[in-house]
N, C-alpha and C positions, 0 to 999 in steps of 0.2 A: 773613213776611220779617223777618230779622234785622237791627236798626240798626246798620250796622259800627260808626257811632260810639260806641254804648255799651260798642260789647265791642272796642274798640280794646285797652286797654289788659290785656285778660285773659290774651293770650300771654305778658307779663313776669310775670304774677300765678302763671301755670301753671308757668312757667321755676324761678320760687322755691320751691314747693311741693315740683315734680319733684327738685332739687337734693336736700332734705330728706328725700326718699323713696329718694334714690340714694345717701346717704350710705352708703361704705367702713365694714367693722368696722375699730375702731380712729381712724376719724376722725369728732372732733367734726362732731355734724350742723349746729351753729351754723356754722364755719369754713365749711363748703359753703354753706349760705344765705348769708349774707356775705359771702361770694366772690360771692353770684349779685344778689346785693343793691347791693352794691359797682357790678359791672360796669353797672347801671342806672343809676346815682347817677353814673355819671364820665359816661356819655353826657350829660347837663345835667339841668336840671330840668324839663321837658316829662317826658322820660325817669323820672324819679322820681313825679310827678305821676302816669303814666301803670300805673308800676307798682302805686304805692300804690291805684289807681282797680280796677286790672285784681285786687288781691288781697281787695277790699272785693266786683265783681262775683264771683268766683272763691266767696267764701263765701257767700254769697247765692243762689249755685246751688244749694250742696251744701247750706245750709239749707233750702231749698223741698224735696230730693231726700230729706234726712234727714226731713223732715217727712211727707213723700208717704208713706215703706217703714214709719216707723213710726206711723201717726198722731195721734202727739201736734203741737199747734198750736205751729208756731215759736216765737212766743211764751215758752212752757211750755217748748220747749227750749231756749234761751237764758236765761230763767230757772234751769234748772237746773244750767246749766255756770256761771254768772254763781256761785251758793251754791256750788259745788264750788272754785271759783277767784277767792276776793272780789281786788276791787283795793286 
């Protein structure tokens, strides 16, 4: 069984993603995120809290998922993206 509470906040996380993935030709994919980002942020900040929670669960999936198809160890993929993209 699923703890709702942990994955409360993954719908606003899914929300922002999908925005990003629906971006229009011609329209900045940022402006759409933003726009979806936005709308969570005017709700208060439970609402931001929530989403920021739901886009941390949201990758965390897709890293166990991308770990599972290729079996390289999370770790080791995250390492890798981390040298492709230093901060």
């Amino acid at each position: 069984m699923v703890d709702s509470n942990r994955m409360r906040g993954l719908p606003r996380g899914i929300a922002v993603l999908t925005a990003w993935l629906e971006a229009s030709p011609g329209v900045p994919e940022d402006e759409l995120v933003w726009s979806e980002i936005l709308a969570n942020v005017d709700e208060g900040p439970v609402a931001e809290i929530e989403m920021t929670m739901g886009l941390m669960k949201l990758a965390s999936i897709l890293l166990v998922r991308l770990e599972m198809a290729t079996g390289t160890p999370a770790r080791e993929l995250l390492q890798g993206i981390a040298a492709k993209y230093p901060g």
